[in-house]
Backbone as numpy.savetxt, mean C-alpha at the origin, in Angstrom:
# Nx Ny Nz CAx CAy CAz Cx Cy Cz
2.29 8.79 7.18 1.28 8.78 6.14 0.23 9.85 6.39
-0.19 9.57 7.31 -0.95 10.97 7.88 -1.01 12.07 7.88
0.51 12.53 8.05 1.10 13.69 7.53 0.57 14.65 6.16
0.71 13.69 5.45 0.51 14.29 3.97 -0.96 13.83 3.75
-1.85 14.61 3.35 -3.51 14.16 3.38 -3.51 14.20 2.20
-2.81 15.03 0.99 -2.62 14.69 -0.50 -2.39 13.40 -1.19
-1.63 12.78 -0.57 -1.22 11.79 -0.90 -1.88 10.56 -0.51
-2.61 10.69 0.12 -3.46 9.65 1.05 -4.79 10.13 0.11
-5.35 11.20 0.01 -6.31 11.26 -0.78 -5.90 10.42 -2.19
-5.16 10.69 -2.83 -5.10 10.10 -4.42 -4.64 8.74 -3.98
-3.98 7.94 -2.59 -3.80 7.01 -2.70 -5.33 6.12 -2.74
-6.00 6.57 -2.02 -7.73 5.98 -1.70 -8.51 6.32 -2.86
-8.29 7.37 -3.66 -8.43 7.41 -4.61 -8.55 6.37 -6.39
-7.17 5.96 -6.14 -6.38 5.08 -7.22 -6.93 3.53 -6.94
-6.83 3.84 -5.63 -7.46 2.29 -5.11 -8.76 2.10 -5.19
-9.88 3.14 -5.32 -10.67 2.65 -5.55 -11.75 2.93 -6.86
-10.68 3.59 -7.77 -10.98 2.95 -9.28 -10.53 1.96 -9.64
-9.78 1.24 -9.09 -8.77 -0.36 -9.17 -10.48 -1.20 -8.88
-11.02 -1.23 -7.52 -12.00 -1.96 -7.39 -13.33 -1.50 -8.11
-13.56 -0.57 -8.55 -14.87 -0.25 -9.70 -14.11 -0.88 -10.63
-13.10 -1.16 -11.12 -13.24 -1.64 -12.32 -13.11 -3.25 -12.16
-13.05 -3.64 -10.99 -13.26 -5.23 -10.94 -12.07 -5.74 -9.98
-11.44 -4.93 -9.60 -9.91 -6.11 -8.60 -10.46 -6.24 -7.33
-10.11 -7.50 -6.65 -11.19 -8.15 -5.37 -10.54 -7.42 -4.41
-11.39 -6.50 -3.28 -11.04 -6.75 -2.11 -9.93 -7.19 -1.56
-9.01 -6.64 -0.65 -7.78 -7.34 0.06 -7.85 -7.33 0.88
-9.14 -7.46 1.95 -10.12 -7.14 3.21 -11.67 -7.80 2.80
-12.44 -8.32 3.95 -13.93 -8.06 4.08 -14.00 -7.02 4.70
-14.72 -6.71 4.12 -15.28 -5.53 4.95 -17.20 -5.45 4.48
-17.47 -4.42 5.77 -18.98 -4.17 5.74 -19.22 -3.28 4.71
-18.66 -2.33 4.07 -18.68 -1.14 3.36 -18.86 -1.94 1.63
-19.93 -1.22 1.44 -19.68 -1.36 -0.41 -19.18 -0.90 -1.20
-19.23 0.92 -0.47 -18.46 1.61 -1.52 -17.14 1.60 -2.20
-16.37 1.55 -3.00 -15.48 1.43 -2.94 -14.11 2.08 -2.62
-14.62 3.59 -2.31 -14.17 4.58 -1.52 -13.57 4.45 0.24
-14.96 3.40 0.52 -14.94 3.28 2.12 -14.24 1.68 1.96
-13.77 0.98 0.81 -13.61 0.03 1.05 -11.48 0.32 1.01
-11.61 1.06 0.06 -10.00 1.62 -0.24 -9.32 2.29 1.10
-10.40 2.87 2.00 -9.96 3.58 2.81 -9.41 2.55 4.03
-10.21 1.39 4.29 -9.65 0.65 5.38 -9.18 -0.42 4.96
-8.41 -0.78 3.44 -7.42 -1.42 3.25 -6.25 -0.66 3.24
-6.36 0.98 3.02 -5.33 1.84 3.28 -4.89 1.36 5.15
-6.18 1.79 5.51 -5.53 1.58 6.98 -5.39 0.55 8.01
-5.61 -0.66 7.33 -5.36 -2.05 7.73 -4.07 -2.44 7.05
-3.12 -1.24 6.45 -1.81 -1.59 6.19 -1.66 -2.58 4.68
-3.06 -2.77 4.25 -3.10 -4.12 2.46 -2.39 -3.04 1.69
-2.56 -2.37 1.09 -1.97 -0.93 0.28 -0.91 0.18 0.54
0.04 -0.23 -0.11 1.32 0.57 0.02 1.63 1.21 -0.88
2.30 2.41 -0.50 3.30 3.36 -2.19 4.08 2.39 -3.05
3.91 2.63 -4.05 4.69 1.64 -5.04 6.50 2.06 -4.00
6.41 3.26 -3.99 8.07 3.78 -3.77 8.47 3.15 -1.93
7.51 2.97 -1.40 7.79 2.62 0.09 8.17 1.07 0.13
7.10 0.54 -0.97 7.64 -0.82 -1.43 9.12 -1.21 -1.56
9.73 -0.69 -2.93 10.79 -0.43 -3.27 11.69 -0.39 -2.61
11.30 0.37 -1.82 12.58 1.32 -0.99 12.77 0.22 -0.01
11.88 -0.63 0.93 11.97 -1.92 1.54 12.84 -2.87 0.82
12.53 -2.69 -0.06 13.20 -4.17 -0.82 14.77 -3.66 -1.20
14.76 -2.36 -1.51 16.44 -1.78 -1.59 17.49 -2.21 -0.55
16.28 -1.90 0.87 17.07 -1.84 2.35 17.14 -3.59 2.41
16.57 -4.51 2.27 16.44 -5.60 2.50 17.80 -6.38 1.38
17.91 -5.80 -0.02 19.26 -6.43 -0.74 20.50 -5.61 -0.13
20.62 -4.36 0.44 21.91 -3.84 1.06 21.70 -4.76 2.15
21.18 -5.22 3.11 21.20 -5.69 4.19 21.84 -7.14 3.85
21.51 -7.86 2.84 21.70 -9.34 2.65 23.02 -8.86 1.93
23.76 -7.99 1.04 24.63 -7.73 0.42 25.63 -7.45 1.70
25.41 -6.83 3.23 25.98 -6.65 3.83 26.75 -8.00 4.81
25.42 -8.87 4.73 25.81 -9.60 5.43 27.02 -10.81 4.87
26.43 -10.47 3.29 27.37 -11.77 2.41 28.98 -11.23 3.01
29.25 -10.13 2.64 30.55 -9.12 2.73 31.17 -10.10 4.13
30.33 -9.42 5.26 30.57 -10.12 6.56 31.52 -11.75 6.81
30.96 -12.29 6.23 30.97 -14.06 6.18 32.16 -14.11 5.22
């Protein structure tokens, strides 16, 4: 993730016009802004790529599809 600072910018970004416009926190945190609040739900792991999502859940039905095969 680190790697790419583009992508991490518009991800902290996206996230925190999500909370100006009203969606709660997925963390306490000390921070109000919602900039500094996006940033350490980015890095407390709450906020993921829609596509990293996905892509988990792809590997997780080949995996259960593999195992049915198996049995």
């Amino acid at each position: 993730m680190e790697e790419n600072k583009y992508l991490l910018t518009m991800m902290i970004a996206k996230r925190a016009k999500q909370l100006q416009s009203g969606s709660k926190p997925l963390l306490i945190s000390k921070h109000k802004q919602p900039i500094l609040i996006a940033l350490e739900e980015i890095k407390a792991g709450k906020v993921y790529l829609k596509e990293v999502q996905e892509s988990q859940k792809s590997e997780e039905k080949i995996r259960e599809n593999i195992i049915k095969d198996m049995e």
